[in-house]
PLY file of the C-alpha trace (Angstrom):
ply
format ascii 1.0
element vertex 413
property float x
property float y
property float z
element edge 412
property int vertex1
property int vertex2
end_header
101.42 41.95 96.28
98.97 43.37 93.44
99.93 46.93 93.08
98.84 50.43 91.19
99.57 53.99 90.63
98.87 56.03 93.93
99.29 59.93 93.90
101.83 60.59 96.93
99.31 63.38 97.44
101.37 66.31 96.44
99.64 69.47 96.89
100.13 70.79 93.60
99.61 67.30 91.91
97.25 68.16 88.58
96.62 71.27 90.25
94.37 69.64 92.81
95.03 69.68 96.83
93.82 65.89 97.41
93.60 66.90 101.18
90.63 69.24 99.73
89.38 66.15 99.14
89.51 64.51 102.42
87.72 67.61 104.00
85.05 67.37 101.33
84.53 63.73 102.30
84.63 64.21 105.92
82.06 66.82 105.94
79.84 64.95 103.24
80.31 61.43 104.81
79.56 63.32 108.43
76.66 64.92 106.50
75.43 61.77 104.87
75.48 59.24 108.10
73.65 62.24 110.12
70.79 62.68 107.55
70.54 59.07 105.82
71.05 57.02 109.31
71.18 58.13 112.42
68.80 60.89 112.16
65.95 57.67 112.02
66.28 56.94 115.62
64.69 59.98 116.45
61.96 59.88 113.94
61.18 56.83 113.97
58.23 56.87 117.12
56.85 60.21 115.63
56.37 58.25 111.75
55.18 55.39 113.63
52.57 57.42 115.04
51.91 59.67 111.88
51.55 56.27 110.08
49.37 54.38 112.74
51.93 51.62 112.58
54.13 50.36 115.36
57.57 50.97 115.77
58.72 47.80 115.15
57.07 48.09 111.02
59.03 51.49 111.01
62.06 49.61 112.59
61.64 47.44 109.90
62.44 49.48 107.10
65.55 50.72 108.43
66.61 46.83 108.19
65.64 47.28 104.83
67.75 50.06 104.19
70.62 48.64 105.14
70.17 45.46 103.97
69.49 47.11 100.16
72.75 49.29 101.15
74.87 45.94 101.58
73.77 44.32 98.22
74.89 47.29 96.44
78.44 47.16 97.92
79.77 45.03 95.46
78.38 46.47 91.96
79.10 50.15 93.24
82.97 48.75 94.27
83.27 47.91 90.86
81.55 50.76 89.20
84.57 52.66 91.42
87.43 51.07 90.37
86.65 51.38 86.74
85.29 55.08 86.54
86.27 56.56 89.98
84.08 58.40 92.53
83.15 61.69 91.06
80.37 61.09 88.89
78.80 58.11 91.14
78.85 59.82 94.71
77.37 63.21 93.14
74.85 61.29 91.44
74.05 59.48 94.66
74.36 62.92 96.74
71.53 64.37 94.51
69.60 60.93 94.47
69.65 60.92 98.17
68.25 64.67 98.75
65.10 63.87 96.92
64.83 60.48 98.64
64.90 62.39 101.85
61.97 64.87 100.63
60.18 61.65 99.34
60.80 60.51 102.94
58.92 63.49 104.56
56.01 63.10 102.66
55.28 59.30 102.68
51.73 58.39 103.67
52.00 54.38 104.34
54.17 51.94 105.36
54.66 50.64 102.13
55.82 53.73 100.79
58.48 54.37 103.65
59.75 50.65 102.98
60.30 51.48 99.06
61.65 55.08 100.12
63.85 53.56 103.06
65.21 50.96 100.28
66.27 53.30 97.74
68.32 55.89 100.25
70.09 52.13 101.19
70.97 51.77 97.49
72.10 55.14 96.88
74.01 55.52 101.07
76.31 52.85 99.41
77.02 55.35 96.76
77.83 58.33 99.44
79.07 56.74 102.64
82.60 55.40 104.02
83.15 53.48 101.13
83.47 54.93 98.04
84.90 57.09 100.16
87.71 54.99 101.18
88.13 54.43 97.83
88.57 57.50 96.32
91.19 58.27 99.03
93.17 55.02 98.59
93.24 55.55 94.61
94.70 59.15 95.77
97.06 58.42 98.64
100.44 56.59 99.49
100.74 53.84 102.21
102.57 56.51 103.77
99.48 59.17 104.25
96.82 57.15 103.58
96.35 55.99 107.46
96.01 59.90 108.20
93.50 60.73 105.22
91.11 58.03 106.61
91.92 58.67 110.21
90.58 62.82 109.22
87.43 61.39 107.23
86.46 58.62 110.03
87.37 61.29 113.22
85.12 63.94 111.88
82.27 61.41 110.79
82.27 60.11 114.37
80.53 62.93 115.54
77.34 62.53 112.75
75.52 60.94 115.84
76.36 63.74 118.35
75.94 66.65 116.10
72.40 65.20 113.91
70.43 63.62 116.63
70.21 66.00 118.77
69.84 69.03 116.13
66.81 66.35 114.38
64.88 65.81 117.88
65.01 70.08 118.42
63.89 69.89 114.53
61.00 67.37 115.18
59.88 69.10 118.47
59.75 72.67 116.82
58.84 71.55 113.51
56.95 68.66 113.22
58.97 65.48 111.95
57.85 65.62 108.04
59.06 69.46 108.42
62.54 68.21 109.87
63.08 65.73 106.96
62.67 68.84 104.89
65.05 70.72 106.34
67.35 67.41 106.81
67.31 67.44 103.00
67.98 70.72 102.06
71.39 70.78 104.45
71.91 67.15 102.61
71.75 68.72 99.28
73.10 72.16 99.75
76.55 70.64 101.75
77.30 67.27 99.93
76.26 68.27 96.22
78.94 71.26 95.64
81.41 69.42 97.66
81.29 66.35 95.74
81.05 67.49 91.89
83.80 69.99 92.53
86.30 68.21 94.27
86.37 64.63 93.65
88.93 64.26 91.05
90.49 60.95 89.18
94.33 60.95 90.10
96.35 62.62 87.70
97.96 59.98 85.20
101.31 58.81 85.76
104.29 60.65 85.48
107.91 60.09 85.71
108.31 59.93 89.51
105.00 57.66 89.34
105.86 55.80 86.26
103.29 52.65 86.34
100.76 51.74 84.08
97.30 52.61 84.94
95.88 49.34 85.63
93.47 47.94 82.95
90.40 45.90 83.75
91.96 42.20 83.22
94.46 43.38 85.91
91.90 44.53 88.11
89.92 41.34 87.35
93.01 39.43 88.45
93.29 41.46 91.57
90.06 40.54 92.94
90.70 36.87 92.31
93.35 36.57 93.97
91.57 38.09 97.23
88.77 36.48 96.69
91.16 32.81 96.77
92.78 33.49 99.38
91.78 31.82 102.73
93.04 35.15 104.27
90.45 37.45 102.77
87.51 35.14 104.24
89.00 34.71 107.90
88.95 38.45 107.78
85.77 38.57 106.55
84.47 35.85 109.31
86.04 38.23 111.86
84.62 41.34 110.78
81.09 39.92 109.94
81.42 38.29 114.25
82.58 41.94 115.20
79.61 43.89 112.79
77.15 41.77 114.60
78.48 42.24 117.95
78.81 46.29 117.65
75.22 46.23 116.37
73.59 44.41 118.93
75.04 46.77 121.77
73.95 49.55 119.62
70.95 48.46 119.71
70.36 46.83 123.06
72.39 48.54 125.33
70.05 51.15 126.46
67.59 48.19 127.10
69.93 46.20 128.94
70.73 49.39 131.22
67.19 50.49 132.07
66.73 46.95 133.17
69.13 46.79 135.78
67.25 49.84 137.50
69.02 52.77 135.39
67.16 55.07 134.63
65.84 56.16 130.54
68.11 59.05 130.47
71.25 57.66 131.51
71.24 54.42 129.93
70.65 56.85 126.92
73.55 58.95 127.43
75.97 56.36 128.55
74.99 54.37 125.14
76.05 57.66 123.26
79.37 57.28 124.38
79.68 55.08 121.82
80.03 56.99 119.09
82.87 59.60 120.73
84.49 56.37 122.16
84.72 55.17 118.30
86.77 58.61 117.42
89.25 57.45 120.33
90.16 53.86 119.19
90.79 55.37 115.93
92.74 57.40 117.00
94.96 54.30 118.89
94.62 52.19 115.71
96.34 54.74 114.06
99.04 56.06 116.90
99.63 52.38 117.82
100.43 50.74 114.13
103.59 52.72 114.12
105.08 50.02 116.34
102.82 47.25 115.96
100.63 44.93 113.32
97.28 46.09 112.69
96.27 42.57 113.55
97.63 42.36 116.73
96.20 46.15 117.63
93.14 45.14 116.48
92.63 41.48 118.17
94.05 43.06 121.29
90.95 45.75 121.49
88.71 43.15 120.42
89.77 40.84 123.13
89.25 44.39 125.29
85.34 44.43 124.13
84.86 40.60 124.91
86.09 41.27 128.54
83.59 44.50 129.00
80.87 42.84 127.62
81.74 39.49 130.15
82.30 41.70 133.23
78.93 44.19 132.59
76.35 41.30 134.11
78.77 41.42 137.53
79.18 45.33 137.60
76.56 46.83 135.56
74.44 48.07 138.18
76.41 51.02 139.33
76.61 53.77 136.72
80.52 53.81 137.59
80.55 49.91 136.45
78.00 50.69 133.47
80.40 53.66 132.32
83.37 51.72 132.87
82.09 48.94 130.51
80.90 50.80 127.49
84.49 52.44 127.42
86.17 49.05 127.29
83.45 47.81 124.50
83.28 51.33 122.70
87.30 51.71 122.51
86.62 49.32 119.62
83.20 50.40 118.11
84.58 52.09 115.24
88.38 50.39 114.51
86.73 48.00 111.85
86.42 50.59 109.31
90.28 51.68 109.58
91.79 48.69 110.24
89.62 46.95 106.76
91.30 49.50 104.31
94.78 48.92 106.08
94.49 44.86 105.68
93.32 45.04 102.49
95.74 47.82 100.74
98.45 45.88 102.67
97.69 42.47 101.34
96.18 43.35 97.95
97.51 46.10 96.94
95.32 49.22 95.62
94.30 47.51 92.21
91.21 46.68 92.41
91.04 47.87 96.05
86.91 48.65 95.65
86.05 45.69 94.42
87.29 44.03 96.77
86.64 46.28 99.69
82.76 45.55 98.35
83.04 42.07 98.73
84.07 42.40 102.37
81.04 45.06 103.10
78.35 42.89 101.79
78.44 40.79 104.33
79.48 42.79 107.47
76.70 45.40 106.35
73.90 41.97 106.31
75.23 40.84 109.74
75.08 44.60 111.15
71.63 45.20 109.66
70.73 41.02 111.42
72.03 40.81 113.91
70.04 43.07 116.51
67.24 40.88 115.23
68.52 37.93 116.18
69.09 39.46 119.37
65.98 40.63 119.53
64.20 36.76 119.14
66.60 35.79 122.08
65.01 38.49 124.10
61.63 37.82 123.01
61.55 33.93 123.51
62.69 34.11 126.85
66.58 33.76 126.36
67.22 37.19 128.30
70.01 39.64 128.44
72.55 37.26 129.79
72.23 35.08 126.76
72.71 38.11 124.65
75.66 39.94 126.30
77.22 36.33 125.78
76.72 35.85 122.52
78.17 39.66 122.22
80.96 38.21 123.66
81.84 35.20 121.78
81.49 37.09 118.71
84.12 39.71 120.33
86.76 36.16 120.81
85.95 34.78 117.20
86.54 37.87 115.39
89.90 38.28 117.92
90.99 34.93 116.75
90.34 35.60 112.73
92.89 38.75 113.11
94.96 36.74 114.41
94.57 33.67 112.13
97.41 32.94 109.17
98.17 36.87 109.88
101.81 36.18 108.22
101.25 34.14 105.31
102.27 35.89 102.35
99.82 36.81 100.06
99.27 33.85 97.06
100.45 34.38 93.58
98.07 34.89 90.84
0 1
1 2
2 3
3 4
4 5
5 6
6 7
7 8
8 9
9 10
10 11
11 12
12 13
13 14
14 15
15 16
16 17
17 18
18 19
19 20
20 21
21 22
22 23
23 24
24 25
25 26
26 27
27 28
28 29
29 30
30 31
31 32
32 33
33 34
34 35
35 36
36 37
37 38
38 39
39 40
40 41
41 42
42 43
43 44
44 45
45 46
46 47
47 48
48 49
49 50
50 51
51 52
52 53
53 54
54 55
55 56
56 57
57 58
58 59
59 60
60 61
61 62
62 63
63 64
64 65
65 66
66 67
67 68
68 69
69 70
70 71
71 72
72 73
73 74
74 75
75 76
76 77
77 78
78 79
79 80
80 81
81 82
82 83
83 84
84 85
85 86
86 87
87 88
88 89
89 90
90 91
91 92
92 93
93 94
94 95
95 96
96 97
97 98
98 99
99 100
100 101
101 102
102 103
103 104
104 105
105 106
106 107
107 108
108 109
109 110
110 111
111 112
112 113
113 114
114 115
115 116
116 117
117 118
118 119
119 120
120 121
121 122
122 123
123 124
124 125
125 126
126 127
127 128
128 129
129 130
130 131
131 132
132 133
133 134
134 135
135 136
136 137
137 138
138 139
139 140
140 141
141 142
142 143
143 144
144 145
145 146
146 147
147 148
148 149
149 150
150 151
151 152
152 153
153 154
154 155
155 156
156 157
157 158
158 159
159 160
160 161
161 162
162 163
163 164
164 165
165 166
166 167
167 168
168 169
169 170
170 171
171 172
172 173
173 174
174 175
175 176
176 177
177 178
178 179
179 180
180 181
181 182
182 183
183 184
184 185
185 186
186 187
187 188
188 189
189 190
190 191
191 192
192 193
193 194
194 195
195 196
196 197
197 198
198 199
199 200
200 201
201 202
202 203
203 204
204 205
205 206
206 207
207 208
208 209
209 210
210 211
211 212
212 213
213 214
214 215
215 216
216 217
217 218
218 219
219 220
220 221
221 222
222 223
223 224
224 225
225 226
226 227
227 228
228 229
229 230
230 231
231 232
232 233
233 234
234 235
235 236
236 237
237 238
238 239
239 240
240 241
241 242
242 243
243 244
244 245
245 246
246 247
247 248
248 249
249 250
250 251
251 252
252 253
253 254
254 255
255 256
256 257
257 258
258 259
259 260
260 261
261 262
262 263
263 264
264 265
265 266
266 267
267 268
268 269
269 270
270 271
271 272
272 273
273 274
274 275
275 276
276 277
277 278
278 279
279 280
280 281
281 282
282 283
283 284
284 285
285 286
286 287
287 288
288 289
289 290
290 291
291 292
292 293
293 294
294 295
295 296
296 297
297 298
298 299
299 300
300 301
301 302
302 303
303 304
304 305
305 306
306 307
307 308
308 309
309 310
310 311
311 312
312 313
313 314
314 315
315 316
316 317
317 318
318 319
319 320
320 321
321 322
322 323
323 324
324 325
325 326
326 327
327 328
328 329
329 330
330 331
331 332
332 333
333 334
334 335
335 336
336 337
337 338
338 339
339 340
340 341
341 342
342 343
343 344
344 345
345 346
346 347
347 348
348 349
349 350
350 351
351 352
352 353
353 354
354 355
355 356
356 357
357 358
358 359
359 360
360 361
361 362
362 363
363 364
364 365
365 366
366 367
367 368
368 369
369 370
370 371
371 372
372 373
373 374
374 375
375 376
376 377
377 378
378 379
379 380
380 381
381 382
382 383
383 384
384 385
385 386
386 387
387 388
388 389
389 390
390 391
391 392
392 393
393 394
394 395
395 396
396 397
397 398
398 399
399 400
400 401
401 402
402 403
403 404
404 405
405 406
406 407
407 408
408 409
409 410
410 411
411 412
């Protein structure tokens, strides 16, 4: 296994407290999915209006977004390995407040694509991952599960806490107004909390004695991830899973309403989803302590398969409904834990953003895809059956690639 230096996170290490740290990126990665992400939902009928467009162009450029996010996974994983996360995530921070006040005052749809494009490039610079990174280059195996648990728990809640404060911004102030103020919380929170505590782990010492590793190492790192069979059945299985969560995302408040449920229901009931994600987290990380990752994680996957199979047979009581979105949202957010445990625990924490960029390239494309795929079922006639079905194969494939060559040892360079 490829390994490198990794601060045991001593409090007075360099005279830095890296758990400062994981606040700072648990509030600024909370801060940064609220304002960059989920706060579009609610705008997006009021721009579409504003714009004279329909909601499917404004849709559009949220595909965009994320699709210009996922291509920059890879370039910023390297940019992180070699120079660390200060100096990139603050410039993105910045970069992403005046996006967000370009944002409020675009005038055509044109302009919100090439806006919408550019806060994808620089979320990639922000969000979970170069978060994860700057965490793993700071933490042991030991307390790294609990710096990422912290980070992912409180940045569950960016849906619960910024779509509901954007919709009373939009109704009270208009929804060019709201980005305004959207931005000025982005850039007053994330800014300060960035430049001043990211830090580059201290250099070794003589209870951490190894080298620093140099770029041919990390070079070597990513190789051997990238050639082994391992890293692309996970990759398989994560891209089946991305697609699967982002469908039901997507679709699940459609799929409720037509059964007979009413608008505001199927809307809440969907929102479980994102305090659901906080709790399988939280069992990822409880349950690892006595058993694989892999088999935790195929297990809830399996879990999500059988929710989304059963919700055609019971779906039309709310009791059924409810019941089902806990078994699929149990496992809505578990991908983003369980990826930095795999990896770390295969590859070591070398080249560990490199890497971890060459897995989110393509789970971010099938993420951002997928609901459109879902949405050509719907719209050729397929129906919902076809695409709660497809929900759940992806659910057994990605079950199956956890579980696939799980043992093998990891290949020698």
């Amino acid at each position: 296994m490829t390994t490198s230096t990794v601060v045991s996170a001593d409090p007075t290490a360099d005279g830095h407290h890296p758990w400062r740290m994981v606040a700072a990126l648990a509030i600024t990665s909370t801060v940064g999915y609220g304002t960059l992400y989920y706060a579009y939902a609610v705008l997006l009928r009021p721009m579409a209006t504003s714009l004279g467009t329909s909601t499917t162009a404004v849709t559009g450029a949220l595909t965009a977004s994320v699709l210009a996010g996922a291509l920059m996974a890879i370039p910023v994983g390297r940019w992180l390995d070699r120079h660390g996360g200060r100096a990139l995530m603050t410039a993105g921070s910045i970069t992403a407040t005046a996006l967000l006040v370009a944002w409020s005052q675009v005038q055509t749809v044109g302009q919100l694509y090439a806006v919408m494009t550019g806060i994808g490039i620089v979320s990639a610079m922000v969000l979970y991952e170069p978060a994860f990174a700057v965490i793993v280059s700071w933490f042991s195996a030991d307390r790294r599960a609990t710096a990422l648990l912290a980070v992912t728990i409180v940045a569950g809640f960016a849906s619960t806490i910024f779509m509901p404060l954007t919709g009373h911004l939009v109704a009270h102030l208009g929804w060019r107004a709201a980005l305004l103020t959207l931005a000025a919380i982005h850039g007053l929170v994330t800014v300060p909390l960035l430049s001043l505590t990211i830090r580059t782990p201290p250099p070794p010492t003589a209870s951490t004695p190894t080298a620093q590793p140099d770029r041919s190492q990390r070079r070597a790192a990513a190789s051997r991830a990238t050639h082994d069979p391992r890293f692309w059945i996970l990759t398989a299985a994560l891209v089946a899973h991305g697609a699967a969560t982002s469908i039901i995302a997507v679709h699940l408040v459609g799929y409720l309403t037509s059964r007979g449920h009413p608008a505001t229901f199927a809307a809440t009931t969907t929102g479980l989803l994102g305090v659901l994600s906080v709790t399988g987290r939280l069992v990822l990380t409880a349950a690892r302590r006595r058993f694989a990752v892999t088999t935790i994680v195929a297990t809830v996957f399996a879990i999500q398969a059988a929710a989304i199979l059963v919700l055609p047979f019971i779906g039309d009581s709310r009791i059924g409904a409810v019941i089902t979105v806990i078994g699929f949202g149990i496992g809505f957010g578990i991908a983003h834990l369980a990826a930095p445990a795999l990896l770390t625990g295969r590859y070591g924490t070398t080249a560990y953003a490199t890497i971890a960029g060459r897995l989110a390239a393509p789970v971010t494309i099938a993420r951002a895809t997928a609901p459109l795929g879902a949405a050509a079922i719907l719209h050729t006639g397929g129906g919902y059956l076809l695409v709660l079905a497809a929900v759940a194969v992806c659910c057994v494939l990605a079950a199956a690639g956890m579980l696939a060559r799980a043992g093998t040892a990891t290949p020698a360079t």
